[in-house]
C-alpha positions as CSV (number, residue, x, y, z in Angstrom):
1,X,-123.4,7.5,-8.8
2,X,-124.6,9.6,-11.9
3,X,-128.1,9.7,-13.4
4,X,-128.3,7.7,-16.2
5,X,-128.9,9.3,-19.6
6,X,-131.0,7.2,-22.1
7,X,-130.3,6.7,-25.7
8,X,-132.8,8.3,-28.3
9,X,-132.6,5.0,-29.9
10,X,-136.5,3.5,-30.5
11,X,-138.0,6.4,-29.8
12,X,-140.0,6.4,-33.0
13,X,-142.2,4.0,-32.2
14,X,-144.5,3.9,-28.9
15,X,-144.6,0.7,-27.3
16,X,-146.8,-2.0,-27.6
17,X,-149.5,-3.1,-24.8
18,X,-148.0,-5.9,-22.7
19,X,-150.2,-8.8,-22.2
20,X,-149.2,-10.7,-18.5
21,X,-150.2,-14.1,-17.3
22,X,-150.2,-15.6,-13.7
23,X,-151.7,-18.1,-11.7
24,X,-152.1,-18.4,-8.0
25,X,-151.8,-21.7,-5.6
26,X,-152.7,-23.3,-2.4
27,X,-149.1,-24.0,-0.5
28,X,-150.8,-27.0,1.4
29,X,-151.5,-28.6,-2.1
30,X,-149.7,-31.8,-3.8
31,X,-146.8,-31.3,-6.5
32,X,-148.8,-32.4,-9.3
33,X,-151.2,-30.3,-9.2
34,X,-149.0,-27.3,-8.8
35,X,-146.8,-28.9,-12.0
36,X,-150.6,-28.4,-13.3
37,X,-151.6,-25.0,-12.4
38,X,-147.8,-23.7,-13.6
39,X,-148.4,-25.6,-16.8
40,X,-152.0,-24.3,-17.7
41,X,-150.2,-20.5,-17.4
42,X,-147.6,-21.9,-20.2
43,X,-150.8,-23.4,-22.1
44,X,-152.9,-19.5,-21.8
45,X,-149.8,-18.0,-22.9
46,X,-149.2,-20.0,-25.7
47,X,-152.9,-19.7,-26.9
48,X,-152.7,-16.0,-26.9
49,X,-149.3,-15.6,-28.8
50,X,-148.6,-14.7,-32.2
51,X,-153.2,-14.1,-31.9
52,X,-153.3,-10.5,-31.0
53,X,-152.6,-7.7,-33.8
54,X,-152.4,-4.7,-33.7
55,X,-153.8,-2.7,-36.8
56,X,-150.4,-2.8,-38.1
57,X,-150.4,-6.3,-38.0
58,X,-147.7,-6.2,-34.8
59,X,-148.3,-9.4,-32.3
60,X,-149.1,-8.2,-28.8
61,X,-146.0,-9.1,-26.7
62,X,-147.5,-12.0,-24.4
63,X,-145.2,-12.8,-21.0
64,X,-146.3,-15.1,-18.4
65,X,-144.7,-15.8,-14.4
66,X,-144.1,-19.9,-13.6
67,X,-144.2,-18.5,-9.8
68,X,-147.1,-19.6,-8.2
69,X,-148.6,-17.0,-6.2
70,X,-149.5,-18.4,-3.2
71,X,-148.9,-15.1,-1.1
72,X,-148.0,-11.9,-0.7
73,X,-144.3,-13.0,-1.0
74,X,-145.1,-14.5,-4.4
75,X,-147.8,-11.4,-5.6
76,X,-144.6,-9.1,-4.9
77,X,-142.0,-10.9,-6.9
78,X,-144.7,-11.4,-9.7
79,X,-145.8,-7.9,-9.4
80,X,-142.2,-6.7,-10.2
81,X,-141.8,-9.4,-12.5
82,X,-144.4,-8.1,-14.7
83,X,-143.6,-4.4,-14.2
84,X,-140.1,-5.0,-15.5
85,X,-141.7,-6.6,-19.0
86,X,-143.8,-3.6,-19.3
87,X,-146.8,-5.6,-18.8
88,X,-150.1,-3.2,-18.7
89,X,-153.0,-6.3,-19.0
90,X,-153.3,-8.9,-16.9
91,X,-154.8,-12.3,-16.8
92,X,-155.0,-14.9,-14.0
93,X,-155.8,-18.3,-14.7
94,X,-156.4,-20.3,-11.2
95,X,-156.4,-23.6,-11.1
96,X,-156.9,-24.2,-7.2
97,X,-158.3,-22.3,-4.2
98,X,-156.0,-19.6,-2.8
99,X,-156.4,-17.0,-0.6
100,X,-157.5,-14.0,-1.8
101,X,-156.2,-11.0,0.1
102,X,-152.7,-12.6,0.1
103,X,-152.8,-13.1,-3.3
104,X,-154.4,-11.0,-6.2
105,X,-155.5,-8.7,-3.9
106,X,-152.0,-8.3,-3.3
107,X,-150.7,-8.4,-6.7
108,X,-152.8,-5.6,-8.1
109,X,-151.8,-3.4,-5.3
110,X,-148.8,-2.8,-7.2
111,X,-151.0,-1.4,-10.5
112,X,-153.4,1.0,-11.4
113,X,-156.7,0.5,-10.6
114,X,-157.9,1.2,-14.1
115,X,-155.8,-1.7,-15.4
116,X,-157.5,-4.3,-17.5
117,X,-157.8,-7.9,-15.3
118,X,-158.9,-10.8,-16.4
119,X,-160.0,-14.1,-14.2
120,X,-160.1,-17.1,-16.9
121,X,-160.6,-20.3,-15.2
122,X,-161.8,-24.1,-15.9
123,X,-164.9,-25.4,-14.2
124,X,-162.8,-28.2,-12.0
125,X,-164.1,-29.8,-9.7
126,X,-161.4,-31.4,-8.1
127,X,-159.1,-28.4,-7.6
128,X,-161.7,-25.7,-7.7
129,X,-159.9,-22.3,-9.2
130,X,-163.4,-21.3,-9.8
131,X,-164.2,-21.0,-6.1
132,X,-161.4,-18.4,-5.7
133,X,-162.2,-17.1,-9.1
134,X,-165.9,-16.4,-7.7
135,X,-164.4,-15.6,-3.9
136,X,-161.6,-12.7,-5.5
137,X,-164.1,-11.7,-7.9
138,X,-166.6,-10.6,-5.3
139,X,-164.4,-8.9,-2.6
140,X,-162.9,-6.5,-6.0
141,X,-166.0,-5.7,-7.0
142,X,-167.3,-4.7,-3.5
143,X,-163.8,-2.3,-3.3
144,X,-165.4,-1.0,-6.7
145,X,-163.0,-2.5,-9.4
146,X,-163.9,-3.9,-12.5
147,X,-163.1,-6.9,-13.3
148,X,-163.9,-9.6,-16.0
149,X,-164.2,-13.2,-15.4
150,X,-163.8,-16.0,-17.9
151,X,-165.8,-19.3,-16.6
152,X,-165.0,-21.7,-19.1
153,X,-164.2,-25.2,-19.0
154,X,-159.9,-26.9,-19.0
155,X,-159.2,-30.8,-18.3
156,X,-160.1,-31.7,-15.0
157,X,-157.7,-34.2,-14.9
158,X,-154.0,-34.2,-15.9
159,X,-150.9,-32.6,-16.1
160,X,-151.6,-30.5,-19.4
161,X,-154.6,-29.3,-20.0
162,X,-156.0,-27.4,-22.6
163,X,-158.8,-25.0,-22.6
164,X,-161.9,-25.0,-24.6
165,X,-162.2,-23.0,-27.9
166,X,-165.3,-21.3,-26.8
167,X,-163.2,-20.4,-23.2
168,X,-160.3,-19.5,-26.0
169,X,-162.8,-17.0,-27.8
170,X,-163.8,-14.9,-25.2
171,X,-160.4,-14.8,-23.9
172,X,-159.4,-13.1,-27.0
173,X,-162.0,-11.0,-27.5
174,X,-161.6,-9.7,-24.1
175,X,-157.4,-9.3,-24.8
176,X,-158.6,-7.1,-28.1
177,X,-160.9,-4.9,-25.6
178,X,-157.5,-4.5,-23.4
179,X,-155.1,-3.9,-25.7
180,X,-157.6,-1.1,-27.1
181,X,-157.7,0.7,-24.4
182,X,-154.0,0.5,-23.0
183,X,-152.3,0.9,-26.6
184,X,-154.3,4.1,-27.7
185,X,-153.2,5.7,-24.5
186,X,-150.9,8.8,-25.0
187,X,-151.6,8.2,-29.0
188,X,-152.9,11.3,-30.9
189,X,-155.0,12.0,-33.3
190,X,-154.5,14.8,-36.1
191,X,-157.7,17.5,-37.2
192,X,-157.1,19.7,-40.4
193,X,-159.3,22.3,-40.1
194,X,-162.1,24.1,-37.6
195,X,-165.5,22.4,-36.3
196,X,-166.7,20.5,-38.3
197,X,-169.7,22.3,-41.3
198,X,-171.2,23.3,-37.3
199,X,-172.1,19.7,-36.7
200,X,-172.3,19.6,-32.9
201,X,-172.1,16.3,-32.6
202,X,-168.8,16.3,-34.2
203,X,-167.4,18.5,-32.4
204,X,-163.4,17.8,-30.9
205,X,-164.3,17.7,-27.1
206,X,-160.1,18.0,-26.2
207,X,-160.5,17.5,-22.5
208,X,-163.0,14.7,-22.8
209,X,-161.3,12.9,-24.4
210,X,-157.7,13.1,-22.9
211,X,-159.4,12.5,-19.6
212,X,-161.4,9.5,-20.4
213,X,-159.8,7.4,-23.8
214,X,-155.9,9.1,-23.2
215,X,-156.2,10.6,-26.4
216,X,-155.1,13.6,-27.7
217,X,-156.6,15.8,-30.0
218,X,-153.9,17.7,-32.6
219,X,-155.6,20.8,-34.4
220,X,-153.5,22.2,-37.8
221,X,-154.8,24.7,-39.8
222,X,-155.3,24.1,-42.8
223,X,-153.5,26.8,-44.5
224,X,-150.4,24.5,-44.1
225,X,-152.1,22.3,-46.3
226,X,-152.8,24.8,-48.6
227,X,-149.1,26.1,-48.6
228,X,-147.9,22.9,-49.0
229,X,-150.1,21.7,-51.9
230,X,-148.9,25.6,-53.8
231,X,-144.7,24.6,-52.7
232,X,-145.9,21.0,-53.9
233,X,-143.7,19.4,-51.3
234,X,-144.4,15.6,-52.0
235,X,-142.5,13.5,-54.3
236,X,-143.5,13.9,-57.8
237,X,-142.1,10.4,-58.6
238,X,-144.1,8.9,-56.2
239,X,-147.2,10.8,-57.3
240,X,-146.8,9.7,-60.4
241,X,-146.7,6.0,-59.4
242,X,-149.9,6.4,-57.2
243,X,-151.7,8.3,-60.3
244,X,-150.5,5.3,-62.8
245,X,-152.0,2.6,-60.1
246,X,-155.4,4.7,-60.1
247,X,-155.6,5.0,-63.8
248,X,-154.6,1.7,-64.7
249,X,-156.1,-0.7,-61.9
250,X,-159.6,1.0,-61.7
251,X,-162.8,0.9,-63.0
252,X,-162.4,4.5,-64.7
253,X,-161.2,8.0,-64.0
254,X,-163.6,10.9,-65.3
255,X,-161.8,13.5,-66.6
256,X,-163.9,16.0,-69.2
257,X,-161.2,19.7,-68.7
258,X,-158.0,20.0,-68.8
259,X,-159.0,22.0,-65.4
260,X,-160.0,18.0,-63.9
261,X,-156.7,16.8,-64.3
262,X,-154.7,19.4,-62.8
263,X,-157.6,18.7,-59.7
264,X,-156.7,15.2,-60.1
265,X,-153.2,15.1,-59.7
266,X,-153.8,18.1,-56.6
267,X,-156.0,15.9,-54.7
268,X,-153.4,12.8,-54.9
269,X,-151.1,15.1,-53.6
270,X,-152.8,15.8,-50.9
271,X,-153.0,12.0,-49.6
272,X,-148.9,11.9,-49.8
273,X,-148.5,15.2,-48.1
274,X,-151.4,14.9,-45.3
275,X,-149.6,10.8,-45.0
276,X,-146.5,12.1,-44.3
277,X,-147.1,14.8,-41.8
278,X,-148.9,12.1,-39.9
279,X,-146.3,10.1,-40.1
280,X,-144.0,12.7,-38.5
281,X,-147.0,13.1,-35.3
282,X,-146.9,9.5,-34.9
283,X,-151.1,9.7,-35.3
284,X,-152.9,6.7,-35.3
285,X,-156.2,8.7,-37.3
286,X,-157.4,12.1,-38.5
287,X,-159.9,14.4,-39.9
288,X,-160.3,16.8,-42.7
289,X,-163.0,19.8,-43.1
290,X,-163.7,20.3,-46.6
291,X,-166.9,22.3,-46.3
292,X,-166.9,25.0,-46.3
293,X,-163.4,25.8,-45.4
294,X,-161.1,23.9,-47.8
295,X,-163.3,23.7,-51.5
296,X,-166.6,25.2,-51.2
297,X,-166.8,28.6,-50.2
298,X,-167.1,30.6,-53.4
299,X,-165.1,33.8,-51.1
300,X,-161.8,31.6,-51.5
301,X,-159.9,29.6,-53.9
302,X,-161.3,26.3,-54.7
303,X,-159.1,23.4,-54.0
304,X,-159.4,19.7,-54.7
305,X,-161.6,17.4,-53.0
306,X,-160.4,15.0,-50.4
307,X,-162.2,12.0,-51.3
308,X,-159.4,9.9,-52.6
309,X,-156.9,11.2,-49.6
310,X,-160.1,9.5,-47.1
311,X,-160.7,6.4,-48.5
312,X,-156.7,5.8,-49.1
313,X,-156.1,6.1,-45.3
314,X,-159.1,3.9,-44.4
315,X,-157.9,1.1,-46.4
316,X,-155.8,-1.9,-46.3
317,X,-154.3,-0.8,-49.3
318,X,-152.6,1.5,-51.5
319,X,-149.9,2.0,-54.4
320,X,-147.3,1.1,-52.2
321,X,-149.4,-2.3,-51.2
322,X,-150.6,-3.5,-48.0
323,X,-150.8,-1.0,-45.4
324,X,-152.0,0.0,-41.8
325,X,-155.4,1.4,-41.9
326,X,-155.4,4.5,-40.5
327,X,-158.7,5.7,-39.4
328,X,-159.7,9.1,-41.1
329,X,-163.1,11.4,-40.6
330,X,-164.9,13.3,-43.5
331,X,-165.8,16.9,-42.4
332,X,-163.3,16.7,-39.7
333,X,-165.7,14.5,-37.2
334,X,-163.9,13.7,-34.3
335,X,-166.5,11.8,-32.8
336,X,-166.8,9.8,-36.1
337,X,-163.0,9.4,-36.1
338,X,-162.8,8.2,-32.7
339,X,-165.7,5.8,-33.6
340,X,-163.7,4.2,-36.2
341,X,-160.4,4.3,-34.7
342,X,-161.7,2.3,-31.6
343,X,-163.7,-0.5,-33.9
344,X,-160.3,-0.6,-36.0
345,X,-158.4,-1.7,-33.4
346,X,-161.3,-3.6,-31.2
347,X,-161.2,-5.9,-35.0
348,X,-157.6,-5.9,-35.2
349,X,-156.7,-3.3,-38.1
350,X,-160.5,-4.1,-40.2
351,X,-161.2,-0.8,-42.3
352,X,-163.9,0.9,-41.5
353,X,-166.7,2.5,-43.2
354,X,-167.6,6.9,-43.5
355,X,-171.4,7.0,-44.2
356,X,-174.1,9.6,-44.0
357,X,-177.1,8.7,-42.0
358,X,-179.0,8.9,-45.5
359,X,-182.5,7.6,-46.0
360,X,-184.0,4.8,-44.3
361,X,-185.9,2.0,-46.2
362,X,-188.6,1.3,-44.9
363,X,-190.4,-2.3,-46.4
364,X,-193.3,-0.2,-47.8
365,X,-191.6,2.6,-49.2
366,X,-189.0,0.3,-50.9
367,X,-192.3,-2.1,-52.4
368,X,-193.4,1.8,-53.7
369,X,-190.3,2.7,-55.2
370,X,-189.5,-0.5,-56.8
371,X,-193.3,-0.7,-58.9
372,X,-192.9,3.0,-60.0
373,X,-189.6,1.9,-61.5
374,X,-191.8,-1.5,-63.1
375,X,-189.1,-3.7,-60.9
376,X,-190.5,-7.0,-59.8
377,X,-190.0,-8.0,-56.2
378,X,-190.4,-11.6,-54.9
379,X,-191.1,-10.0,-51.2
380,X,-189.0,-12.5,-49.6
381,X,-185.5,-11.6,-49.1
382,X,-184.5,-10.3,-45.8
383,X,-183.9,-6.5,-46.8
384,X,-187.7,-6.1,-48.4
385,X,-189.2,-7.4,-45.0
386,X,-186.9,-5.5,-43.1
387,X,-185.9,-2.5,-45.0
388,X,-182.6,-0.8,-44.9
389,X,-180.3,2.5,-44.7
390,X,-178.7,3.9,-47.6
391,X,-175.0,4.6,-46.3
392,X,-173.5,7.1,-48.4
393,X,-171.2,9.5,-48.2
394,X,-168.9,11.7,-50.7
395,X,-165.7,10.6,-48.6
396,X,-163.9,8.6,-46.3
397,X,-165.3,5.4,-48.0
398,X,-162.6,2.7,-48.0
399,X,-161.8,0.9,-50.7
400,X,-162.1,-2.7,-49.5
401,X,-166.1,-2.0,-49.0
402,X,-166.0,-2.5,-53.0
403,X,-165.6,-6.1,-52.1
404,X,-166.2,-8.9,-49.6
405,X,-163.5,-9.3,-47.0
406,X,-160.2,-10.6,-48.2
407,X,-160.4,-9.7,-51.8
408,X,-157.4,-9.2,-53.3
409,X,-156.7,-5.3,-53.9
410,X,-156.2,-5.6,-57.5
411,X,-159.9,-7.1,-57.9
412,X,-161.2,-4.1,-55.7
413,X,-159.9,-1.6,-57.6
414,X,-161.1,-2.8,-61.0
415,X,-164.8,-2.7,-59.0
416,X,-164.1,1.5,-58.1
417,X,-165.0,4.4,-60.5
418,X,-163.5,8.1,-60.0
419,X,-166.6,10.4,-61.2
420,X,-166.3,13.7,-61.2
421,X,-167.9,15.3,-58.2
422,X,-171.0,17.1,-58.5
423,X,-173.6,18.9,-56.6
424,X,-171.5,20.8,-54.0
425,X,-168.3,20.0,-55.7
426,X,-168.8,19.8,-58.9
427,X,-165.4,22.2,-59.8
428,X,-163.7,20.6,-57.3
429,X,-162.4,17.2,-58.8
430,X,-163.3,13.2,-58.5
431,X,-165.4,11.5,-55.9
432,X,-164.9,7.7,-55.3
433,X,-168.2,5.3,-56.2
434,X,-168.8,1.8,-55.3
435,X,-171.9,0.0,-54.5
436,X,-171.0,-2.7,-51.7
437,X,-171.8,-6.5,-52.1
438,X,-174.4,-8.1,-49.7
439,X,-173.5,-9.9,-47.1
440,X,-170.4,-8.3,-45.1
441,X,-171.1,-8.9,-41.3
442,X,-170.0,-5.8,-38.4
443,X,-171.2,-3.6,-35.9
444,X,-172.5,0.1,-37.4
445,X,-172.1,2.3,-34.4
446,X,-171.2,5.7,-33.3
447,X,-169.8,7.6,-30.6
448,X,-171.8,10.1,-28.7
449,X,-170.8,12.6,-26.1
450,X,-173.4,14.4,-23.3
451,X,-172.2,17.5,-21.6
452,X,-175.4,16.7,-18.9
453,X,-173.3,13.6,-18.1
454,X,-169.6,14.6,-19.5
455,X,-169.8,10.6,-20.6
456,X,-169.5,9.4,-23.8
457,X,-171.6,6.7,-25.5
458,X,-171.7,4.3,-28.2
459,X,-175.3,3.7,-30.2
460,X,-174.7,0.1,-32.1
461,X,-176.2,-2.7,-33.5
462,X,-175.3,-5.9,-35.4
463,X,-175.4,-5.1,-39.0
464,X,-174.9,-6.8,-42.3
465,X,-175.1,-6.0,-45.9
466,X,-177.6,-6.2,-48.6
467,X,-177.8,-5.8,-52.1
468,X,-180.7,-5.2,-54.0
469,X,-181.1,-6.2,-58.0
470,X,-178.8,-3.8,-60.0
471,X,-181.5,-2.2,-61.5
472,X,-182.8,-1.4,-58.6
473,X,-179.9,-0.8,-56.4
474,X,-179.0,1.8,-59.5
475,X,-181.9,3.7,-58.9
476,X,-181.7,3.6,-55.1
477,X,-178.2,5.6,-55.5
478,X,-179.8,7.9,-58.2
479,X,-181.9,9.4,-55.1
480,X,-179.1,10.7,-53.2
481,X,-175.9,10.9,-55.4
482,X,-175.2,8.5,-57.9
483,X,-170.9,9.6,-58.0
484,X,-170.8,8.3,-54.1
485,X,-170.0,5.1,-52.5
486,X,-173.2,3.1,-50.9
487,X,-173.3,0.8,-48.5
488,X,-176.6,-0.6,-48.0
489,X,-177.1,-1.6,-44.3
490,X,-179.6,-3.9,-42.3
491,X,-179.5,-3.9,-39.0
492,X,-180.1,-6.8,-36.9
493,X,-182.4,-5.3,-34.4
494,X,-183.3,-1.9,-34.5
495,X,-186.4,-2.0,-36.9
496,X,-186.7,0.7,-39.3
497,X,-188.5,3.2,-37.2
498,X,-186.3,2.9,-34.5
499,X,-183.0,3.2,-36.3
500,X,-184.0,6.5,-38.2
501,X,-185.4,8.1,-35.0
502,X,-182.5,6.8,-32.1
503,X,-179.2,8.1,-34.8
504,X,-176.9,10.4,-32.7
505,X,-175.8,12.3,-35.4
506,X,-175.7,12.3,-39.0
507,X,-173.2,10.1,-40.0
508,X,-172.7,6.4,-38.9
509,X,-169.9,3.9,-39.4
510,X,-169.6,0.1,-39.4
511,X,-166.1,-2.3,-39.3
512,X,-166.5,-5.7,-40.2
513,X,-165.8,-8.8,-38.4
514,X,-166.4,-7.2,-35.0
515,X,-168.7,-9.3,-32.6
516,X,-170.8,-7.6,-29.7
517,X,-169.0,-9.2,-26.6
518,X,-165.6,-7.2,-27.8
519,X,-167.7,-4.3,-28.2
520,X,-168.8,-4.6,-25.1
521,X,-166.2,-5.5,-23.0
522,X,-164.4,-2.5,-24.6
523,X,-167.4,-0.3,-23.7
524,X,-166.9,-1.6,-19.9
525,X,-162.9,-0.4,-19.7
526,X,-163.4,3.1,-21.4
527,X,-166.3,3.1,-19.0
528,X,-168.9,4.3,-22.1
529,X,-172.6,3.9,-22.0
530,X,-173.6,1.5,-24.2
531,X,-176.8,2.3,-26.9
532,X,-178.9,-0.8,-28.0
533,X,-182.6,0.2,-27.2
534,X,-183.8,-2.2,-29.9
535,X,-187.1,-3.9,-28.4
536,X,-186.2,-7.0,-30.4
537,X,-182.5,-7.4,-29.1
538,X,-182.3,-9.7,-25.8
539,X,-180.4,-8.1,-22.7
540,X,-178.2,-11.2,-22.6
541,X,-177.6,-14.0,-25.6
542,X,-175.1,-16.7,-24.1
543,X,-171.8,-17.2,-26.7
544,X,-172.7,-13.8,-27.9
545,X,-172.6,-11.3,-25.3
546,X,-170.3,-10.8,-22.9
547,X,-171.1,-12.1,-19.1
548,X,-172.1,-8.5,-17.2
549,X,-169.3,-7.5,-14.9
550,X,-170.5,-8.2,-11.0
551,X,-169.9,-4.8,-10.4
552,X,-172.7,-3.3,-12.3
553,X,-175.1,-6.3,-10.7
554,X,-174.4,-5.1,-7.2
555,X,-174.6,-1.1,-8.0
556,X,-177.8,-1.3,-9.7
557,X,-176.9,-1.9,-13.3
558,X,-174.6,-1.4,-15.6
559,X,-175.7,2.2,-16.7
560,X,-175.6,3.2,-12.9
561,X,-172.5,1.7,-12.4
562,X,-170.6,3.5,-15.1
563,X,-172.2,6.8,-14.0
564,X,-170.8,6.4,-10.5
565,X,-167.3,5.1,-11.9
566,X,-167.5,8.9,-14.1
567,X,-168.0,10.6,-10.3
């Protein structure tokens, strides 16, 4: 027999996370209710398929086993079953009592112990799969595995039941935490440039990384960029069509010198050149150091800002039409990038938002500021009692945050101006401006490494949107720099002294849409702290959280637990 040689057909194109679906059984049971416990696997399946989506808007393949595991015979045959489909998640959805050594215990045997497991089970009385939900759950967490489990509420009765919405919801949001972790797995990310302006906290930590999210880190110098910008190695057709959308969709171009056009078209360029060598790495996000390496450093020769190029990849959008969002960092943060990239995927491809960590709002100082500019306050909307952050930032700002979610492109261009950039780049070409409309929901969140601990950790909160009057909101921007984007965010916890004193680093980031318990259940897999030391935010809000994993209850929380899982 000869080794087989495989095709280099499909290569391009990594494989998608494989979502599998079993239940186990009682052999001493009656027919109909093993006809039942094979039919509410069809019934999970069927809810799941077609509902989980990747960032480029590709379904999560979802496979499912009608063998009743009801043994170690059974766990075997499934086992293989699901290897053979590529299936990398898994989600068990008893019905009835089984035994659990013979039986789950048996089946994950076959699989890494890292892999994402699911129990989601009805409340039955009568055939109580909650009993061996509660029985299997407890003897995996005492071995040390974590596990998630989904008490929610099926029929009691019948041959076809169907699961609750609420049971539905958390199921998904769960599957999104999964498919997060197993699809970004051997993916890449690609860095242009050194550290990033000598931000610590932004800092590429390679081995961290690979070792705890499977990601890997690509570094190019950015002298390629540089030669490839001067050979002009893009299509100039194609640049042409993306300048003509810019110009003729959008609120305005500013371009005083001859010198500002020849900048213009330079830092276009730059998005199809830095889009296609991506492209060729298969990344799923990157970074780009402009200062000082790239523009500002008056040693070199200046070269066009990268504004445009950032906010292009971080939308939904471009010249072309609808596109994946591929997650891209200002200054070459890595940490911010992997921030991004983890909440685009956790919210199923939603852009994300670049900001500084500018100034915080506090109730009093925006009452001040709003009488010395003779602006009238009423004192009762939500952002003057609680104050705000100014997110602003000269890149990386994606273009949907012009609108509300769901906008149609064309409207959220006519809403975007191209200033020239000033201050540190005024020679340098156009920024992007916006000012954000109130009342876009997320999480604003960032990543956060400790070499004490060699974990990482995620600072978040629930955060929404304001918008002060225009006036006002005009004058807010003229603090910091009027040719930016801003965002102005509320947090739902953190008050204003907290959130200004507890930011990690500089620069923060928020993806709408996104709801804690996928946050958090996410947080659980990649085994990273999680950051909410809000006094006013509950430890547990049922239908908003996720349940804590029995593993951290019996280790001495969930902080201690992850700790240990690091050792």
């Amino acid at each position: 027999m000869s080794a087989l040689k495989l095709n280099k057909e499909g290569t391009e194109k990594p494989d998608l996370p494989v979502i599998g679906i079993f239940a186990t059984c009682d052999p001493r049971i009656d027919e109909d209710s093993r006809i039942r416990a094979a039919n509410i696997v069809k019934m999970a399946a069927d809810q799941l398929t077609g509902v989980i989506l990747t960032p480029a808007k590709e379904e999560v393949p979802v496979v499912y086993s009608d063998v009743l595991v009801d043994g170690e015979k059974q766990a075997d045959l499934v086992a293989a079953q699901f290897k053979k489909a590529g299936v990398n998640v898994i989600i068990c959805v008893p019905d009835t009592w089984a035994f659990p050594q013979l039986t789950v215990m048996s089946l994950l045997a076959h699989f890494p112990q890292e892999i994402p497991f699911n129990f989601t089970t009805g409340n039955s009385g009568p055939r109580p799969g909650v009993v061996f939900t509660h029985a299997t759950g407890g003897a995996l967490a005492q071995s040390g595995r974590l596990i998630h489990i989904n008490v929610g509420s099926w029929d009691d009765t019948g041959l076809d039941p169907v699961m609750s919405e609420a049971t539905k919801k958390e199921l998904i949001d769960w599957c999104y935490a999964a498919v997060t972790i197993q699809a970004l797995k051997g993916k890449r990310v690609v860095v242009f440039g050194h550290d990033s302006m000598g931000m610590e906290t932004a800092l590429p930590h390679v081995a961290a990384t690979r070792n705890q999210f499977g990601i890997e880190i690509t570094r190019l110098d950015m002298k390629l960029l540089a030669d490839l910008l001067s050979r002009e190695s893009y299509d100039k057709e194609e640049l042409a069509r993306l300048r003509s959308w810019l110009e003729e969709g959008s609120a305005g171009i500013e371009l005083p010198e001859a010198l500002d056009n020849d900048n213009l078209d330079k830092s276009l360029a730059l998005y199809l050149i830095v889009r296609d060598l991506m492209k060729e790495l298969n990344a799923v996000g990157g970074g780009f150091m402009s200062q000082l390496e790239w523009g500002s450093d008056a040693r070199g020769i200046p070269l066009p800002v990268a504004d445009i190029m950032e906010s292009l990849f971080n939308s939904t959008f471009d010249h072309n039409g609808p596109k994946e969002v591929i997650p891209y960092a200002t200054e070459a943060d890595v940490q911010a990038l992997l921030t991004q990239l983890f909440m685009t995927w956790l919210s199923g491809g939603n852009p994300p938002l670049f900001m500084d960590f500018r100034k915080v709002w506090e109730p009093s100082e925006i009452k001040e500021f709003a009488k010395a500019q003779n602006i009238e306050l009423t004192g009762e909307t939500s952002w003057e009692k609680k104050g705000f952050v100014d997110g602003v930032n000269s890149g990386s700002a994606s273009f949907d945050w012009a609108a509300l979610p769901g906008t149609d492109p064309k409207e959220i261009l006519k809403k975007i101006t191209f200033p020239k950039a000033v201050e540190y780049f005024s020679y340098l070409g156009n920024s992007v401006h916006f000012i954000s409309p109130e009342g876009i929901k997320g999480i604003a969140a960032r990543l956060a490494y400790s070499s004490l601990s060699g974990m990482f950790s995620m600072v978040w909160d629930e955060t929404e949107t304001v918008l002060p009057p225009e006036e006002l909101a005009q004058a807010v921007c003229e603090t910091a720099n009027p040719t930016w984007p801003h965002t102005f965010v509320m947090p739902k916890h953190a008050t204003m002294v907290e959130y200004k004193h507890y930011a990690p680093a500089n620069h923060f980031h928020m993806t709408w849409n996104l709801n804690r318990a996928r946050l958090q259940f996410w947080m659980d897999m990649a085994n990273v702290l999680s950051v909410a030391p809000w006094a006013a935010k509950p430890d547990f809000e049922e239908g908003v959280d996720r349940p804590v994993p029995l593993l951290y209850l019996i280790n001495g929380g969930e902080d201690q637990t992850k700790l240990m899982r690091k050792r």
